[in-house]
C-alpha positions in Angstrom: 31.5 32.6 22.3 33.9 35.1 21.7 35.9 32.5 19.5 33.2 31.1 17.5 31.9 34.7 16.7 35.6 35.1 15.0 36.1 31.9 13.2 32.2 32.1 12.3 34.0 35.5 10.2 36.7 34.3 8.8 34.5 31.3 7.3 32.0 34.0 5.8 34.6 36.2 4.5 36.5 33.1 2.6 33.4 32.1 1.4 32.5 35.7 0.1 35.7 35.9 -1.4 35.6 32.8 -3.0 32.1 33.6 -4.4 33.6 36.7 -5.5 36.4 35.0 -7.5 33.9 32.7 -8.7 31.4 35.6 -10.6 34.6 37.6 -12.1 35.7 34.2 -13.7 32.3 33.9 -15.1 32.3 37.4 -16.3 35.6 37.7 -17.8 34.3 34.1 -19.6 31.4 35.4 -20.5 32.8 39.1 -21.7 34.9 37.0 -24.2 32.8 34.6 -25.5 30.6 37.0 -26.1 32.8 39.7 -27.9 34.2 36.3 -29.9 30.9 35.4 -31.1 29.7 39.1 -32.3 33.1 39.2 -34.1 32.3 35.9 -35.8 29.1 37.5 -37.4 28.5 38.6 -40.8 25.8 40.7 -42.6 23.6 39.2 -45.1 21.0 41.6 -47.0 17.7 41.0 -46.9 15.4 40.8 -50.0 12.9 38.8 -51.7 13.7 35.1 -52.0 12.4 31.7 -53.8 12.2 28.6 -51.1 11.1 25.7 -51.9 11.5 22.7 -53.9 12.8 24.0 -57.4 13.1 20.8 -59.0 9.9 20.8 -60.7 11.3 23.9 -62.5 14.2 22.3 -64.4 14.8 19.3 -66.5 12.6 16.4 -65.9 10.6 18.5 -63.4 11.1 15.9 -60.8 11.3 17.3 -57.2 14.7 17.6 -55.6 13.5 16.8 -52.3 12.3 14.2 -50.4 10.7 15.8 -47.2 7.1 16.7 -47.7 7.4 20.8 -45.6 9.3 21.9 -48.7 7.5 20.8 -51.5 5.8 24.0 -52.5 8.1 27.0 -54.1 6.9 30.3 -52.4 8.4 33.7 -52.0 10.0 34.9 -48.6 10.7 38.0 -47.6 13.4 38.9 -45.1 15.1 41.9 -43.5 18.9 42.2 -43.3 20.2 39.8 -40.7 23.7 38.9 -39.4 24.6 35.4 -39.0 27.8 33.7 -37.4 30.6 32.3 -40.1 30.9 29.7 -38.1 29.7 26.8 -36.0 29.7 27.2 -32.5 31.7 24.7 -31.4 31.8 22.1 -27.7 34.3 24.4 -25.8 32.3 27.3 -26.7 29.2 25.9 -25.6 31.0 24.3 -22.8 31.3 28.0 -21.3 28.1 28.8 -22.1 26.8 25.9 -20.2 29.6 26.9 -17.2 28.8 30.5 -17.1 25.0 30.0 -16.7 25.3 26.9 -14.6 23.5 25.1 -17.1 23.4 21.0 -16.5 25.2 19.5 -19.7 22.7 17.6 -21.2 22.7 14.0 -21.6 25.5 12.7 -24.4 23.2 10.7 -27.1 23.9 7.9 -28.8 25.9 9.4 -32.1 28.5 10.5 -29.4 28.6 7.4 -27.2 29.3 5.6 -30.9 31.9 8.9 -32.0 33.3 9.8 -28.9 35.7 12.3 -31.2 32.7 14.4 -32.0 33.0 15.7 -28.1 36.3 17.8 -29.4 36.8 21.1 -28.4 36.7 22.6 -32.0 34.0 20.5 -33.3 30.9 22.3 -33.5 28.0 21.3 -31.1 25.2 18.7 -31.5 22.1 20.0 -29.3 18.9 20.3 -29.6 16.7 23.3 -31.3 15.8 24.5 -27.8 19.2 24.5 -26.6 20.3 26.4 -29.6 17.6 28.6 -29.4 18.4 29.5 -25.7 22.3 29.9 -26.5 21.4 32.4 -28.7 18.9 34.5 -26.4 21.5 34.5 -23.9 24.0 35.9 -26.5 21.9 38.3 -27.1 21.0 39.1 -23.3 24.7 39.3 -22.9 25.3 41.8 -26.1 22.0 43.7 -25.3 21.6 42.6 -29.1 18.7 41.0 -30.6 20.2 37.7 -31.5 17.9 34.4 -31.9 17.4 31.3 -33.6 16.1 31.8 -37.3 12.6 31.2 -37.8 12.2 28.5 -40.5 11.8 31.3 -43.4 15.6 32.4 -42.7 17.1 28.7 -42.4 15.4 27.7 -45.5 17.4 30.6 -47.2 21.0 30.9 -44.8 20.9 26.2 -44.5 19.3 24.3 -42.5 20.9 24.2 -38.5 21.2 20.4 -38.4 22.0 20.7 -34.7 24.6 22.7 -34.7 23.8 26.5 -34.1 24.2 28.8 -36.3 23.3 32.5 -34.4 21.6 35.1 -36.5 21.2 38.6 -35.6 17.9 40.8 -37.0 19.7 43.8 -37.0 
């Protein structure tokens, strides 16, 4: 009994360990993706803005677009925001996806057909939600308010085409 009590011990405290290991290599990961991706952010001033479709403005007044949400010119309004010079990119979002313990999502079709766009410096295809909860987490992480933009902001900063962009209301 006496023996079983002791390796019963030894088991727990290797596995404690281990989980300990485990949770300071997820925090040191996640302390420097973090303080990487709040240095990659830039300020952009906020002020009145034209979105829209301005071909019916110039020469033949023929529209410029094709998609039917961005037809009508309209005035936006935004605050100053921050947004990230850059992409995130597969290994960053691979350490996201490690840190949180996050199942990769499925690889889709463009990537079965361009297995090259899985490089660790290419930026990352996902989906609006996943891009969306990327950049909550940042913000969780920073104790920031960092999101998504709302349709207003990526009309005036581009269009995320599945690849985040994180912007900061600050």
């Amino acid at each position: 009994m006496r023996k079983l009590i002791v390796v019963a011990s030894v088991a727990a405290s290797l596995l404690l360990g281990c989980d300990q290991k485990s949770t300071d290599k997820r925090e040191t990961l996640s302390e420097t993706l973090v303080a990487k991706s709040l240095s990659n952010m830039v300020p952009v001033k906020g002020g009145e803005f034209l979105m829209g479709d301005f071909g019916p403005l110039v020469g033949e007044k023929l529209p410029f677009s094709i998609n039917q949400d961005d037809k009508v010119l309209h005035k936006v309004v935004l605050s100053d925001f921050s947004i990230s010079k850059f992409k995130v990119t597969n290994d960053d979002y691979n350490k996201y996806l490690q840190i949180t313990g996050i199942k990769k999502p499925p690889i889709n079709i463009l990537v079965k057909e361009y297995p090259s766009l899985q490089k660790g410096d290419y930026s990352v295809g996902v989906t609006w939600q996943q891009a969306k909860d990327y950049c909550q987490w940042l913000g969780k992480e920073s104790d920031r308010n960092i999101d998504l933009p709302d349709r207003s902001t990526m009309g005036i900063c581009g269009k995320v085409q599945r690849a985040i962009h994180s912007v900061c209301n600050e």
